[in-house]
N, C-alpha and C positions, 0 to 999 in steps of 0.2 A: 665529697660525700661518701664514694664508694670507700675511702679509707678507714670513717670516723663510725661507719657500719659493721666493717669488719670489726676492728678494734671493741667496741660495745660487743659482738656475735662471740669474739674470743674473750672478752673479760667475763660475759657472763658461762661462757662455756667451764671455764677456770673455777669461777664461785660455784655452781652447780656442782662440778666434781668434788672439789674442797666439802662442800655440804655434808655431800653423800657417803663420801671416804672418812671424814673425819675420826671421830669419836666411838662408833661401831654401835649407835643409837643412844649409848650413855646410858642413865636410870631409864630407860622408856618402860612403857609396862609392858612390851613385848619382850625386851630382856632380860625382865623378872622372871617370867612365865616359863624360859627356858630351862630353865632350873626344873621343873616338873615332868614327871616320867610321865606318858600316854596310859591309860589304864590299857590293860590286856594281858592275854596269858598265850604261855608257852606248855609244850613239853615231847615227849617221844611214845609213838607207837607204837606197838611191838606185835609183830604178826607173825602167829604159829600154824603150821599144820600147812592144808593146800587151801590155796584160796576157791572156793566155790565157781564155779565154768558159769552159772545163773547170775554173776553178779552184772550190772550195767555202769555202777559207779559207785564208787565209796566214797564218803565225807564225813567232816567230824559237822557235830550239831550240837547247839548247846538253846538247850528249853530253860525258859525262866521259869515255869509251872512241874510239878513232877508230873507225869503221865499217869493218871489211875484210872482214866474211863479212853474211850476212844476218841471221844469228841476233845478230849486232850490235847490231840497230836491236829495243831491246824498252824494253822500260818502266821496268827495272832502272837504263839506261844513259840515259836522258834524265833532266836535273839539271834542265832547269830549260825553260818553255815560256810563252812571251809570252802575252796578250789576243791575240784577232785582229785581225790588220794590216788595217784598211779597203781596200777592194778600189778599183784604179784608181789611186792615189794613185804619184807623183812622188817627192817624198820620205818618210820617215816619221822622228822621233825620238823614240828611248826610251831609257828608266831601267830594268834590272831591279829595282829600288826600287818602280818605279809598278803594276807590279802583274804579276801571274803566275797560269796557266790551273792550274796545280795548288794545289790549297787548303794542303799544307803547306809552298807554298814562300811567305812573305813577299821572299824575297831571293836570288838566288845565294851561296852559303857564301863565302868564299876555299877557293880551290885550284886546281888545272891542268886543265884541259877542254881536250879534243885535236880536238872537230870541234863549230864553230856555226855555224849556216846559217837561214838560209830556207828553209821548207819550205810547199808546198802542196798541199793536202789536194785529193785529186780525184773522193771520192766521195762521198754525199751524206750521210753520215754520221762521226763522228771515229772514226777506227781505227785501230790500232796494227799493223796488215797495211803493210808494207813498200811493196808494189802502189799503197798507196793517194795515196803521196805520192813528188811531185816537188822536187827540189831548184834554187831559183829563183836563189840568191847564196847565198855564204861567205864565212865572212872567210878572210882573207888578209893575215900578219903584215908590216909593212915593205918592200907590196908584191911580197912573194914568191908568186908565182901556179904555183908550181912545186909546192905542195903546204900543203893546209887550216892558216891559222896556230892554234898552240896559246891562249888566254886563259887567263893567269897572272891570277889574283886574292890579291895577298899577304894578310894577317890585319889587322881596319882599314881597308880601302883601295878606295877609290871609283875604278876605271878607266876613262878617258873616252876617245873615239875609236874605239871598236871596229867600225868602219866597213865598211859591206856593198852592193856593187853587186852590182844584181838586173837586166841582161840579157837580156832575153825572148829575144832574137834568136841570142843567144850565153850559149846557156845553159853552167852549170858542169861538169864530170862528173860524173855521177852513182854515187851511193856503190852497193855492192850491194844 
């Protein structure tokens, strides 16, 4: 009995692997799918001048709403909120892929966000009080400095360049 046990324990051990090793899923629809880039966006920071001694935390933030009144800037309307930016640093590059301060965001979604910036935090604790933060850099579409460029995220689609100078000296205007 102890024989005709083992025997079946190692045949089915053999087909289980055989299964699972085979084919590498074949057409599954998870195979398909691979094929498809995560949406999100890239690009490089560039910080000039001396970094402000009042800062407590820099991150990049991206609003799906533009900011034109106060009541603007609240929790509802930020999509999506970087790790924080190492304080001091020249350049910085990032992936909204590599990670994000809010727990349900793995990624930015695709879609249209009308104002993403640099924001730094000036008080000693994170708050979503208006007061509490400065705007350090913005993007700005195809060099258009005339007014905050929109980030288009189509469905699929990894956007690279999304590029941001931070200006101590010459700061941006500030939203209300």
């Amino acid at each position: 009995m102890k024989k005709i046990f083992t025997a079946v324990s190692i045949s089915l051990l053999i087909i289980l692997i055989s299964l699972n090793s085979g084919c590498d899923g074949g057409i599954s629809p998870t195979s398909a799918n691979n094929s498809l880039q995560q949406a999100g966006f890239s690009g490089t920071i560039t910080f000039m001048g001396t970094w402000p001694d009042s800062v407590t935390g820099t991150y990049l933030v991206v609003f799906q709403n533009e900011l034109k009144s106060l009541s603007d800037f609240n929790i509802l309307n930020i999509k999506y909120v970087s790790l924080e930016i190492p304080f001091g640093l020249t350049t910085f590059n990032y992936s909204s892929l590599d990670s994000a301060y809010l727990p349900q965001q793995g990624h930015l979604a695709d879609g249209e966000y009308e104002y993403v910036a640099v924001a730094q935090l000036t008080s000693p604790t994170i708050s979503v009080n208006r007061k509490d933060w400065r705007v350090a850099g913005v993007y700005y579409a195809n060099n258009d400095y005339s007014h905050p460029g929109k980030l288009v995220i189509p469905p699929d689609t990894y956007v690279r360049n999304i590029n941001i100078i931070c200006d101590f000296n010459n700061p941006p205007p500030q939203p209300p």
